[in-house]
C-alpha positions in Angstrom: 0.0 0.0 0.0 1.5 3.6 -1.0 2.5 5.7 1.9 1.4 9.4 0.0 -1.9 10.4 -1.1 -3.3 12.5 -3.6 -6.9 11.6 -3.6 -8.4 15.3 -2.8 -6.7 16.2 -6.3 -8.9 13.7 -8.4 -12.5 13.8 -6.4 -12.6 17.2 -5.7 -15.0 18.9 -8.2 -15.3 23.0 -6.6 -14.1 26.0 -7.4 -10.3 26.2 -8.5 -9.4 29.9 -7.9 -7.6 32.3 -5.3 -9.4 35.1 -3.2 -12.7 34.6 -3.0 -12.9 33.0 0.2 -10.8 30.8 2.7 -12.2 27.8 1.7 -11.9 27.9 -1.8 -8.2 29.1 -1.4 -7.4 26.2 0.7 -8.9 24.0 -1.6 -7.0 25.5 -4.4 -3.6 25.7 -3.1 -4.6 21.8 -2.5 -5.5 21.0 -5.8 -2.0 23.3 -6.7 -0.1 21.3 -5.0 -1.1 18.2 -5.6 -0.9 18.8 -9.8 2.6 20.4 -8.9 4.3 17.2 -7.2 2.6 14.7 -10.1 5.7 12.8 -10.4 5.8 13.3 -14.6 5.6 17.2 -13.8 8.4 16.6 -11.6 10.5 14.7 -13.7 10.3 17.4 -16.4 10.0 20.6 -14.4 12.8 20.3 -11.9 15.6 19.7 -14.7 14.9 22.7 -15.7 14.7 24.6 -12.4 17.4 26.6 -11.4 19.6 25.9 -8.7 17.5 29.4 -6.9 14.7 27.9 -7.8 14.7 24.5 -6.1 16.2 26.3 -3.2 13.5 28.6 -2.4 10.6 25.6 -2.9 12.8 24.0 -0.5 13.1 26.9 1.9 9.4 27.5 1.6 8.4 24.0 2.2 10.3 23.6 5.1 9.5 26.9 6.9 5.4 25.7 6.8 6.4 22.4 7.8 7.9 23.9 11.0 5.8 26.4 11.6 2.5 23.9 11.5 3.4 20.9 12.5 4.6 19.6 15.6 7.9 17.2 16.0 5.6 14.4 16.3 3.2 15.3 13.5 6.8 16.1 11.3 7.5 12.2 12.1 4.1 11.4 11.4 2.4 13.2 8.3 5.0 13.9 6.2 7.8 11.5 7.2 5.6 8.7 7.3 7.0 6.7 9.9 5.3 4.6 12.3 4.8 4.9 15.6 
């Protein structure tokens, strides 16, 4: 059984757009980044990232994962391990 997800991205059948409210945002930036780690996007977008590039996703990503998640959750959600 696959440890990651992406189910939201390919039921979800709302409003894609940013703005209007905080629901639809969250569901949006969801849906955005679900599409955006789709491993064939990956495989042809990050070659031709520059090195600036990757570094800030990986800055940015790393800064919400500390700021929201606990140590434990860290372990947990997007680790993956078991308890």
């Amino acid at each position: 059984m696959a440890k990651h997800s992406h189910c939201f991205v390919e039921t979800f059948n709302g409003l894609v757009g940013y703005g209007l409210d905080r629901q639809t945002d969250e569901d949006t930036v969801q849906i955005y980044l679900q599409k955006f780690s789709d491993d064939h996007l990956m495989k042809t977008i990050l070659k031709r990232m520059s090195d600036d590039d990757l570094t800030e996703i990986f800055e940015v990503t790393s800064k919400m994962l500390k700021k929201y998640l606990t140590e434990p959750e860290y372990h947990q959600l997007f680790l993956k391990e078991k308890e």
